[in-house]
C-alpha positions, 0 to 999 in steps of 0.5 A: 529495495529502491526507495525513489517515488518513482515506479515500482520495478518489474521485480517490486511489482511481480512481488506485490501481486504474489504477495497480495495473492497470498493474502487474499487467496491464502489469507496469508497475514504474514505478507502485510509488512512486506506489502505495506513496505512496497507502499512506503516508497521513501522507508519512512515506516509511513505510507505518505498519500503521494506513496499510495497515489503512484502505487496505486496508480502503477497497480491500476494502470491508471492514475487514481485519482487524488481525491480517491487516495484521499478517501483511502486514506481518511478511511485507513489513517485511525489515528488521523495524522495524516499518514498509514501506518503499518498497523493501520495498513494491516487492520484496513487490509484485514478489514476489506478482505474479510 
């Protein structure tokens, strides 16, 4: 998998939205990690607000702004180190999908 900040490939951003179909649609849990490493641009085991910034922003088409990246990750973040981590990622995600 390619690491940079940069953006997501066409691959990496073909395979997010079946993945994130799966969950949804299918409710398919096992797909989380997969997901949450997409996020997790630099492999640190952490999704970083400037990681979640660019994804997002590539997904939307748009740039989101910081100040919402901010409120997703004050909401995903339950530890409040200022990072998601995967286990936070899969309750969030859990969470507003159900």
């Amino acid at each position: 998998m390619d690491i940079n900040m940069g953006e997501l490939s066409a691959d990496q951003l073909a395979r997010l939205n079946v993945l994130m179909t799966a969950f949804y649609e299918r409710r398919d849990d096992s797909k989380l990690s997969e997901i949450f490493a997409l996020f997790d641009r630099n492999g640190n085991g952490r999704i970083e607000a400037s990681e979640l910034q660019a994804v997002m922003s590539q997904v939307s088409g748009e740039r989101v702004p910081e100040s919402e990246v901010n409120e997703m990750l004050q909401e995903a973040d339950a530890n409040k180190n200022g990072v998601i981590e995967l286990s936070e990622f899969i309750e969030i995600m859990k969470k507003h999908r159900d």
